[in-house]
C-alpha positions in Angstrom: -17.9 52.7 5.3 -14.2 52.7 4.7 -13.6 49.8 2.0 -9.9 49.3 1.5 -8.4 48.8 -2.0 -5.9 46.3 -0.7 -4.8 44.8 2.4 -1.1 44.3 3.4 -1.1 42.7 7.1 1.9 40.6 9.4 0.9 37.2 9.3 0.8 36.6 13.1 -2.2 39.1 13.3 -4.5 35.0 12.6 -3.2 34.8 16.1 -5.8 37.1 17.2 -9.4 37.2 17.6 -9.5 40.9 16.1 -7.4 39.8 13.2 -9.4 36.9 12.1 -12.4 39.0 12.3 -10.7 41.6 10.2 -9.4 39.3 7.1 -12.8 37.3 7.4 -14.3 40.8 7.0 -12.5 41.7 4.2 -12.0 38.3 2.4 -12.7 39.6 -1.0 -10.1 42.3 -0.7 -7.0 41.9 -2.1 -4.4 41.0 0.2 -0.6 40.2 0.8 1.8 39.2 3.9 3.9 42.3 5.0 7.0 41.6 7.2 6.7 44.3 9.5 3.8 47.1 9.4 6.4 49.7 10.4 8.6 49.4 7.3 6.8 48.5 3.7 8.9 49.4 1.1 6.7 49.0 -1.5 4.8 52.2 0.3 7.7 54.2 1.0 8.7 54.3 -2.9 5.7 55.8 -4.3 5.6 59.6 -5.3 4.2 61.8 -2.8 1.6 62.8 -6.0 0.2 59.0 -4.8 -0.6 59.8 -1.4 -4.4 59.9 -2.0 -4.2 56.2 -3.5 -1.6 55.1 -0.5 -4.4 56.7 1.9 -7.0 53.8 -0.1 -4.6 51.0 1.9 -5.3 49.1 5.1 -2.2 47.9 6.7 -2.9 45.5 9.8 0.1 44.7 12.3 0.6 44.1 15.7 1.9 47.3 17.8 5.5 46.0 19.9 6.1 48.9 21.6 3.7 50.2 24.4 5.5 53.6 25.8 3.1 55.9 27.9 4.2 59.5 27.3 3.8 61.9 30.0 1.3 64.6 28.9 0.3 67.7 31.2 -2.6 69.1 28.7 -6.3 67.1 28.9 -4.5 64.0 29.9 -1.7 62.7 32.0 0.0 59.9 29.6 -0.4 59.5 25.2 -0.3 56.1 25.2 -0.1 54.1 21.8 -3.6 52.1 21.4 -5.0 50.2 18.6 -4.6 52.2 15.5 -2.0 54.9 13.8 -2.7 57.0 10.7 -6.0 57.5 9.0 -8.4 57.5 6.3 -8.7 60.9 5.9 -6.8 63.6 4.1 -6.2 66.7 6.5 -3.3 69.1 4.7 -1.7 69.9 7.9 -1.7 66.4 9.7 0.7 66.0 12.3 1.5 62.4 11.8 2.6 63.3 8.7 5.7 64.6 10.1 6.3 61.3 11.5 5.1 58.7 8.3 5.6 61.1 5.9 3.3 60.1 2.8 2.8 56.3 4.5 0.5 58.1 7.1 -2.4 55.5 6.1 -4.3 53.9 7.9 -2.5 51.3 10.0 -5.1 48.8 12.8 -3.0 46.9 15.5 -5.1 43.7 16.6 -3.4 43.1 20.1 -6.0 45.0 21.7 -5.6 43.1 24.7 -2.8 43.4 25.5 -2.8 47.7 25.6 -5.9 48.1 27.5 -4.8 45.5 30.0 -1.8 47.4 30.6 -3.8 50.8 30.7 -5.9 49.4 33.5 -3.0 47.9 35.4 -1.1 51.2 35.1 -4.2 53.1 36.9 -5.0 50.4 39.1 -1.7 50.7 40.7 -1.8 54.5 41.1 -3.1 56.7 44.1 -4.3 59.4 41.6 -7.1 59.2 38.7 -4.9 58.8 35.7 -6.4 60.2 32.4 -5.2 58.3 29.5 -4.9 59.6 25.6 -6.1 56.6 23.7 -6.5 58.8 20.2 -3.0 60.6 19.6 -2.1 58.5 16.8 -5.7 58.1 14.8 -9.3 58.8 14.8 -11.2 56.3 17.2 -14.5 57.2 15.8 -13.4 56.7 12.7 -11.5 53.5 13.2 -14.5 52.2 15.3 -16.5 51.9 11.9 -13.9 49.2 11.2 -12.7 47.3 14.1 -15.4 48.1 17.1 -12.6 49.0 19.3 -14.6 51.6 20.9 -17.4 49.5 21.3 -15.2 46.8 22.9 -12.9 48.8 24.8 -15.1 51.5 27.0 -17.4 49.0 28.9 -13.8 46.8 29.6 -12.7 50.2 31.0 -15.2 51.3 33.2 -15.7 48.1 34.7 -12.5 48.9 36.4 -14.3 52.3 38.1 -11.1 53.7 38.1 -9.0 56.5 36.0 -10.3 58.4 32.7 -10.0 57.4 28.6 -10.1 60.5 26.7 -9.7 60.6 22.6 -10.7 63.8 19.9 -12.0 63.3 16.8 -13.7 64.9 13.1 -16.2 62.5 12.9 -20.0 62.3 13.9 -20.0 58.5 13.7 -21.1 58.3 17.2 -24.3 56.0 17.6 -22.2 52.6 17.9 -21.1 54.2 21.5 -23.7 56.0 22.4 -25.9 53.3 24.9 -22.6 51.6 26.2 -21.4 51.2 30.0 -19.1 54.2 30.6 -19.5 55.3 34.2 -18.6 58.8 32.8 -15.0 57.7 32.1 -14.6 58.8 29.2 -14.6 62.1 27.8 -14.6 63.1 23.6 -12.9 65.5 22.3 -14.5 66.7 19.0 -12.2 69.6 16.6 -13.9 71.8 14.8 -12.8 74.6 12.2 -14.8 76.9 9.9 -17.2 74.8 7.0 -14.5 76.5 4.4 -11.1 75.0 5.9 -13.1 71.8 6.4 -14.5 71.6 2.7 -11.0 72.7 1.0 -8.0 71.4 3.9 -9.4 68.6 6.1 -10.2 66.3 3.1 -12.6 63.2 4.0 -14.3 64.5 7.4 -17.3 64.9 8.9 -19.3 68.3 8.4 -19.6 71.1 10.6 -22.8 70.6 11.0 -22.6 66.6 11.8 -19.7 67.4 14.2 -21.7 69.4 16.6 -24.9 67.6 16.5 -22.8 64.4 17.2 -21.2 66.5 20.6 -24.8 67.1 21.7 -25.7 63.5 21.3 -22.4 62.6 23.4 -23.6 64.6 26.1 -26.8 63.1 26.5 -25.8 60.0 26.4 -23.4 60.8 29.2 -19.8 61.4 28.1 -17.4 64.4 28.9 -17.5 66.6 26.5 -14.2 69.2 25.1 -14.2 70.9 22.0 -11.1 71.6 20.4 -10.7 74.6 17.8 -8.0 73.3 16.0 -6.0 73.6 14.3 -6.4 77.6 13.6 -5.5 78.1 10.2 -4.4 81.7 9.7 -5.8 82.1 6.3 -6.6 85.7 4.8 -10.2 86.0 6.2 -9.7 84.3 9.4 -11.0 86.6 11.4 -14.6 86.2 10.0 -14.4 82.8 9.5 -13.6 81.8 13.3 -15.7 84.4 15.1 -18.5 82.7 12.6 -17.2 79.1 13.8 -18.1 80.4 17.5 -21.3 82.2 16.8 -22.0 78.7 15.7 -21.0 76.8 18.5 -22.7 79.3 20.5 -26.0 78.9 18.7 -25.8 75.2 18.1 -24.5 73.7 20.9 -27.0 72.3 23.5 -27.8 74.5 26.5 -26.1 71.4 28.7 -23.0 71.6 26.6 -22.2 75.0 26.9 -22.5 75.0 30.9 -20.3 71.6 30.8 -17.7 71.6 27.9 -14.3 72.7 28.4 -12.4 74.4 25.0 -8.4 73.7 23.7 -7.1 76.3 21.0 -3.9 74.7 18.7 -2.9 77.1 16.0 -1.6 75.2 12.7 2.0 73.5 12.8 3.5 73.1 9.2 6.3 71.1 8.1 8.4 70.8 4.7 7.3 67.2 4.3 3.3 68.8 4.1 4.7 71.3 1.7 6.4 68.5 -0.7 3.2 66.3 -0.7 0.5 69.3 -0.6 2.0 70.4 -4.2 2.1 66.9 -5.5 -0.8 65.2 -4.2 -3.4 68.1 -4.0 -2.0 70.8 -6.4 -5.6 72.9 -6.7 -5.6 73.0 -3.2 -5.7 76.2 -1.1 -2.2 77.4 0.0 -2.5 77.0 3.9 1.3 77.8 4.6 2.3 81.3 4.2 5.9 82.1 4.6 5.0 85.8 5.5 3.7 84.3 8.5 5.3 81.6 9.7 8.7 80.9 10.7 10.5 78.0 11.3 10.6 75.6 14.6 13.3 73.5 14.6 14.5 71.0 11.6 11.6 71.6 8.6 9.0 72.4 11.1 7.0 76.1 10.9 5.1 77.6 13.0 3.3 81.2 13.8 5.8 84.1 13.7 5.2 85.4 17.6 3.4 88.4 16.9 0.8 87.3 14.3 0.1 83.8 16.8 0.1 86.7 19.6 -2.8 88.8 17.9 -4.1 85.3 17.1 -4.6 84.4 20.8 -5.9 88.1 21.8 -8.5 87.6 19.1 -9.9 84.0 20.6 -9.8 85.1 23.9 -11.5 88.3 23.3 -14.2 86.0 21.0 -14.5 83.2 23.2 -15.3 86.2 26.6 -17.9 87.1 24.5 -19.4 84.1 23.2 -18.7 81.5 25.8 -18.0 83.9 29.1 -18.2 80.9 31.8 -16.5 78.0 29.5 -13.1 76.9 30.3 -10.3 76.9 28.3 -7.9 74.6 29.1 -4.5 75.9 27.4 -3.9 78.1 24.0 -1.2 77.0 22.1 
């Protein structure tokens, strides 16, 4: 369990009953009164070589803005829900583009508020809207901490209406395994080869753990997706993901593989990973190669279009033979 080092939190979070729980939970951590969870200046001044001591934080806040962004891929809105950030230490992670090295762990306690507006938004709506609860975080792992998942899916399917869907790295799934979901929710768990998760996604849940925890889901009810991602074009990649999916093949429950639909993201870099990669983890592999990659707007990288080209012939070649009659929902 995740024990923070110290706690810096708005003071209106007392105002809520997931607040109170949270200080009363951690009343012998250290603690101070932030004025706003979005700008901490004491955070944003540390050297990027800090980052794995910023990650040891727990900031608590409460979220103002509830936008729903229009998504066309496994759901139809992102929506903003009760965390941002996270506890773990993955080289490429995409929100660090947006917090830079303050992309800790950050737990917004007006839960009430966004899920009320999540089932108002679907109740309203001829179609069945499917919502992206996890864009922003881990919900498996940030159910370890606040319940949120334990609170929010039986609150959700109570309505009967619409879809919650979140991915994850982590196999902490008992805590939702024997709830109320009416099959309205459907996990997403990412998988890469054992190597890329020992040595680039720092503080995550096994390969082993991962897919033993998507056979559990399954039982107990839930959708199931599986997302290989991100592909990490390292020098043996080829081995290492056609092992991945002889893995998945073999591992995988016989109900899974006639059920689970697959999403393929190859790697997105960015020059803010590159200045905090050399600082804060300096014996680390080297996951950005500039023979390879090319750039993608302002400090953003990304496959050069034929390498990500003989990338996708590769997967969809692997994934024929391994997986003939499973979906894949989009390659990207």
């Amino acid at each position: 369990m995740f024990i923070p080092q110290e706690i810096l939190y708005e003071e209106n979070i007392k105002n809520y009953e997931l607040g109170k729980e949270l200080l009363e939970k951690y009343k012998d951590v250290p603690k101070h009164i932030i004025e706003n969870h979005n700008n901490i200046p004491e955070m944003r001044s540390k050297q990027n070589s800090e980052f794995t001591n910023i990650k040891k934080n727990l900031i608590i806040g409460i979220r103002k803005t509830h936008n729903f962004v229009p998504n066309h891929k496994t759901s139809d809105f992102l929506v903003p829900y009760t965390s941002s950030g996270c506890t773990a230490m993955c080289m490429y992670c995409y929100l660090v583009c947006n917090y830079n090295k303050c992309a800790y762990l950050r737990l917004f306690v007006n839960r009430e508020e966004m899920l009320d507006k999540i089932i108002k938004t679907v109740s309203k709506s001829e179609n069945e809207l499917t919502f992206e609860i996890g864009s922003n975080s881990d919900l498996i792992l940030e159910n370890t901490i606040t319940g949120n998942l334990e609170w929010t899916i039986p609150k959700f399917a109570e309505n009967n209406r619409g879809y919650l869907t979140f991915p994850t790295k982590f196999d902490m799934v008992e805590p939702i395994l024997n709830l109320e979901h009416k099959g309205r929710v459907i996990v997403r768990m990412s998988v890469n080869p054992e190597k890329i998760i020992q040595r680039v996604e720092f503080g995550t849940s096994n390969l082993e753990n991962r897919v033993k925890a998507i056979n559990r889901l399954h039982v107990a009810g839930y959708k199931v997706g599986i997302l290989i991602a991100p592909i990490i074009l390292i020098d043996d990649w080829k081995k290492l993901y056609e092992e991945l999916i002889k893995y998945l093949k073999e591992n995988l429950s016989e109900e899974v593989k006639k059920d689970a639909f697959f999403e393929l993201i190859f790697m997105t870099y960015s020059y803010v990973h590159k200045m905090i990669n050399q600082d804060a983890f300096p014996n680390a592999i080297k996951i950005f190669d500039e023979k390879k990659m090319t750039g993608r707007g302002r400090g953003k990288y990304m496959y050069k279009e034929e390498i990500r080209k003989e990338g996708e012939e590769f997967f969809r070649e692997k994934m024929n033979e391994y997986f003939p009659n499973s979906k894949i929902m989009y390659i990207v």
